[in-house]
C-alpha positions in Angstrom: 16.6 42.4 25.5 12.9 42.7 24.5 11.2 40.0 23.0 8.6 40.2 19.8 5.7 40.3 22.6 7.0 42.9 24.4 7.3 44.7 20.9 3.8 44.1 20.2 1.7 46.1 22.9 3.3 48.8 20.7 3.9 48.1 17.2 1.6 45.2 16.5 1.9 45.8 12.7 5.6 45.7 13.1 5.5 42.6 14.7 3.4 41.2 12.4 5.5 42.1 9.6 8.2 40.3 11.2 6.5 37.5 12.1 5.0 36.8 8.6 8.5 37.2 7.2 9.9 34.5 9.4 7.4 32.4 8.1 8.3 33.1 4.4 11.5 31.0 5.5 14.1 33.7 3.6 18.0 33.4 4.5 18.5 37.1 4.9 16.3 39.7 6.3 16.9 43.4 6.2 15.3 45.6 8.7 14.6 49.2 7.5 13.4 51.8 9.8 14.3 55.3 11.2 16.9 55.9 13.3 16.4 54.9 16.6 13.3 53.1 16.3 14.7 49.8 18.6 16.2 48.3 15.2 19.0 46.7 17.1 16.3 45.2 19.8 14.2 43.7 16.9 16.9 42.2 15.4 17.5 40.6 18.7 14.4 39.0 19.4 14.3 37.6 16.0 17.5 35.8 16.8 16.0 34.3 19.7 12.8 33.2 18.0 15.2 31.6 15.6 17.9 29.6 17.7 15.2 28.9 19.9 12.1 26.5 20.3 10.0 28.2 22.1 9.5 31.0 19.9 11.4 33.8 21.2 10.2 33.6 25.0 12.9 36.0 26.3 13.2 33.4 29.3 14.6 30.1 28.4 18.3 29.5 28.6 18.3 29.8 24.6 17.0 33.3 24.9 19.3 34.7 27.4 22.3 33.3 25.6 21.4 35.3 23.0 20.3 38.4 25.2 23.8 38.1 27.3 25.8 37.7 24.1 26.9 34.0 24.9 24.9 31.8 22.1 27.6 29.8 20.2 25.1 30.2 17.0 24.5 33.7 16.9 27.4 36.1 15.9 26.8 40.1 16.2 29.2 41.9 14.0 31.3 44.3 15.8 31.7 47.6 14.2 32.0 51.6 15.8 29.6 53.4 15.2 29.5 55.9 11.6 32.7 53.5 10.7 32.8 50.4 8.3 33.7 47.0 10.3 37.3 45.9 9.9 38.4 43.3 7.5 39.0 41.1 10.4 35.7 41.1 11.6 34.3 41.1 8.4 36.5 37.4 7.8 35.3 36.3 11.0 31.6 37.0 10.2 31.9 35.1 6.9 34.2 32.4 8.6 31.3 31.6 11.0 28.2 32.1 8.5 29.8 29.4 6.7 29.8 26.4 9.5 27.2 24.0 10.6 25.4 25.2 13.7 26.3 23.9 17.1 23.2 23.4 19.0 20.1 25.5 17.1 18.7 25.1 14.1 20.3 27.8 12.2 23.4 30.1 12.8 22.7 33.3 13.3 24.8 36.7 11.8 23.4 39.8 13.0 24.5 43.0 11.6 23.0 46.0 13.0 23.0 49.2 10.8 24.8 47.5 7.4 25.7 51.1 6.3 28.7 49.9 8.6 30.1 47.6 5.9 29.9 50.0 3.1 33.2 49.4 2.0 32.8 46.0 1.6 29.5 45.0 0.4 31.2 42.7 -2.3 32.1 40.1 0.0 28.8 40.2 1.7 27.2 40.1 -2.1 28.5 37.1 -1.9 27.9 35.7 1.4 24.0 36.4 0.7 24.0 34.9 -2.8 25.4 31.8 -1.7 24.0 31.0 1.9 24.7 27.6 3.6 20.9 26.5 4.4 21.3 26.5 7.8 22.3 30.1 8.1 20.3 33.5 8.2 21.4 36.7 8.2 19.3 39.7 10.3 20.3 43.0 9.1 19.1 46.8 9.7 19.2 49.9 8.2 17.9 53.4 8.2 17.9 54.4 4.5 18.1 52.3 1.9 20.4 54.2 -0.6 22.2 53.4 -4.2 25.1 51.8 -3.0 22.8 49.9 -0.3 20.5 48.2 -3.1 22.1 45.0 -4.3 22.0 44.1 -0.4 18.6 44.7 -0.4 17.8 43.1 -3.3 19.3 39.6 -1.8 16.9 40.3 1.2 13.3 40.1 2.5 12.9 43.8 3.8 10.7 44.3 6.5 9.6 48.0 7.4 9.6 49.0 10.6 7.3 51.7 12.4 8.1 54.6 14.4 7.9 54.3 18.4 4.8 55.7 19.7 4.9 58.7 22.2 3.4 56.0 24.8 6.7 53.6 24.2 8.9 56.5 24.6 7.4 57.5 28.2 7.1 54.1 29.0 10.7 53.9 28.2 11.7 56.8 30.1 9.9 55.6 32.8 11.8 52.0 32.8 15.0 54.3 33.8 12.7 55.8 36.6 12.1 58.9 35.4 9.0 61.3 34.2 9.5 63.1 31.4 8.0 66.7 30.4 6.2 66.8 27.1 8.8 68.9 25.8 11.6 66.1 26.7 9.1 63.4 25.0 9.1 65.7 21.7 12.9 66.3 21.7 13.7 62.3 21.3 12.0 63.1 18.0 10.5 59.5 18.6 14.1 58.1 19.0 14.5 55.1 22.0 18.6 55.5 21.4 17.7 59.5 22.2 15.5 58.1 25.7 18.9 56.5 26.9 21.4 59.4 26.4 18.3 61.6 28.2 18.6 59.3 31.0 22.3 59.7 31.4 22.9 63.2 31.3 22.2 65.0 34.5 19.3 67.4 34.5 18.9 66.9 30.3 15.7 69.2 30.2 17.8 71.9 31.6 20.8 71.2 29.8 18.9 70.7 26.3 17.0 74.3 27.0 20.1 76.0 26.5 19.7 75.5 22.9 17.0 77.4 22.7 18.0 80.2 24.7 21.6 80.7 23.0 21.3 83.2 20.4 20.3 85.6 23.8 23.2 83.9 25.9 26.0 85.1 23.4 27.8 88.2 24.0 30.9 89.6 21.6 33.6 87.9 24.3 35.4 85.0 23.5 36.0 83.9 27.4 32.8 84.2 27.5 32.1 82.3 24.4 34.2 79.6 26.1 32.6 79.7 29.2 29.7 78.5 27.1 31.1 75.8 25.1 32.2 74.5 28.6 28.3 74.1 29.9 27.1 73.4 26.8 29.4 69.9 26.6 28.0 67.0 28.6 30.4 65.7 30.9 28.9 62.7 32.4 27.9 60.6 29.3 31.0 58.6 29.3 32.0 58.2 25.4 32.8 60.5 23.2 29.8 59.8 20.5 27.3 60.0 22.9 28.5 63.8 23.7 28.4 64.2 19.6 25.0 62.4 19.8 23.3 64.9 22.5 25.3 67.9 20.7 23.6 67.0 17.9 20.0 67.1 19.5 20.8 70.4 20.8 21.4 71.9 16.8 18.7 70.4 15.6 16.8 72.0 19.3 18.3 75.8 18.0 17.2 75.0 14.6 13.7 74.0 15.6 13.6 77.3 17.9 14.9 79.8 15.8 13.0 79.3 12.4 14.5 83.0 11.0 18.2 81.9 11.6 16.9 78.6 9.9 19.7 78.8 7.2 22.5 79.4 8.8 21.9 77.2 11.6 21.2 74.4 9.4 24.8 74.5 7.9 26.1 74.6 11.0 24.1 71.6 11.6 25.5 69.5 8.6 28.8 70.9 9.5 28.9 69.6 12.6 28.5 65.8 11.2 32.4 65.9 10.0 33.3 67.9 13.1 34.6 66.4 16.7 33.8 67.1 20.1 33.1 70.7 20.9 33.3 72.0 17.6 29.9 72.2 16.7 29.2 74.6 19.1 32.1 76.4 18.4 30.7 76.8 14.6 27.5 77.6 15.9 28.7 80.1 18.1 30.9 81.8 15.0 28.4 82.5 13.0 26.2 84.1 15.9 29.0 86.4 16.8 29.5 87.0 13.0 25.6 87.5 12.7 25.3 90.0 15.4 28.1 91.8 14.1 
């Protein structure tokens, strides 16, 4: 887990913001960002600056409590990713926002990406308009939409940069590897993107397909197949992270193929509601269709 130094040699205005929040002593802060742009990490290190005494140090047994998931005043809510938390968890977060700390000054919810709880933003109304005083809640999110503005409106926002190209090479390179430029500029500036890159075997390679598959398709549909099979990542060990790089390789054909923009894009929004596999399978549809 990074600590608000580490953050800094990058985002210093970030960190700033952050850190001149903190000081305005607010029980809630919402963190609003773009997608992938450490949200979760940030949230993190603000927990530790404020269980801890030393400021968020990263080091101290305060910190990696927090880091390993082990602090008995800091609660993350558990929730899937794209679906709302269950009511159980939700009970359990309230349950615990409501005690007396332990052993820090402050309990500690964090709840990354609060799209998560859209179906029950009442109770967490609530929770926020009536805070114990030794409680804070750290919350993120990427857009800040209708049904998301009463939870902002309880909170001190603080907006968040974009990584830097530098932090996303440097990031690559913490996994041991050195990226092309072209792999830098398909993260689109995303650090959860630099992880699934890392994963997948060969992703250069793999993600270049994208831009070569309007030439690969031919009016066959085992070879249609064929291509759906090496164009489905089998080595990234959960199902949304083979959505996640599927969907970096639509918005790749999109980029690459500014005529076919239209259709493509569909295909693209499509594939949000689809599962595994069937984006391509749309994509490849409507090329076959296309080419006629």
């Amino acid at each position: 887990m990074r600590t608000l130094a580490a953050f800094r040699a990058y985002r210093p205005t970030t960190v700033d913001r952050i850190t001149q929040a903190l000081a305005a002593d607010s029980s809630s802060y919402l963190l609003k960002g773009p997608r992938g742009c450490g949200a979760d990490e940030l949230l993190g290190a603000i927990a530790q600056a404020l269980v801890g005494t030393c400021g968020g140090c990263g080091q101290c047994p305060s910190c990696r409590a927090v880091a390993d998931g082990e602090h008995p005043d800091v609660l993350w809510a558990q929730g899937e990713q794209h679906k709302s938390v269950p009511v159980e968890e939700l009970r359990r977060i309230v349950r615990f926002a409501s005690l007396a700390p332990a052993q820090a000054r402050y309990r500690v919810v964090v709840i990354p990406d609060i799209d998560t709880l859209r179906l029950t933003f009442p109770v967490i109304l609530k929770a926020l308009e009536e805070p114990p005083t030794a409680t804070k809640w750290l919350l993120s999110a990427a857009l800040i939409g209708a049904e998301l503005a009463p939870v902002a409106s309880r909170c001190l926002t603080v907006e968040l940069e974009a990584p830097s190209d530098s932090e996303v090479w440097d990031r690559f390179r913490e996994y041991k590897l050195e990226p092309s430029e072209l792999l830098i500029r398909w993260t689109r500036r995303r650090l959860d993107r630099v992880e699934l890159f890392a994963r997948l075997t060969d992703a250069e390679r793999y993600l270049s397909t994208y831009e070569e598959l309007p030439g690969l398709i031919r009016d066959d549909a085992r070879w249609c197949m064929e291509l759906v099979h090496r164009l489905t990542p089998e080595d990234l060990g959960s199902v949304s992270a083979s959505e996640e790089i599927i969907q970096c390789g639509l918005e790749i054909l999109v980029a690459s193929h500014a005529d076919s923009g239209d259709w493509l894009r569909r295909a693209a929004r499509a594939s949000t509601s689809l599962k595994l596999h069937l984006p391509i399978q749309v994509v490849l549809a409507e090329l076959i269709l296309r080419s006629g």
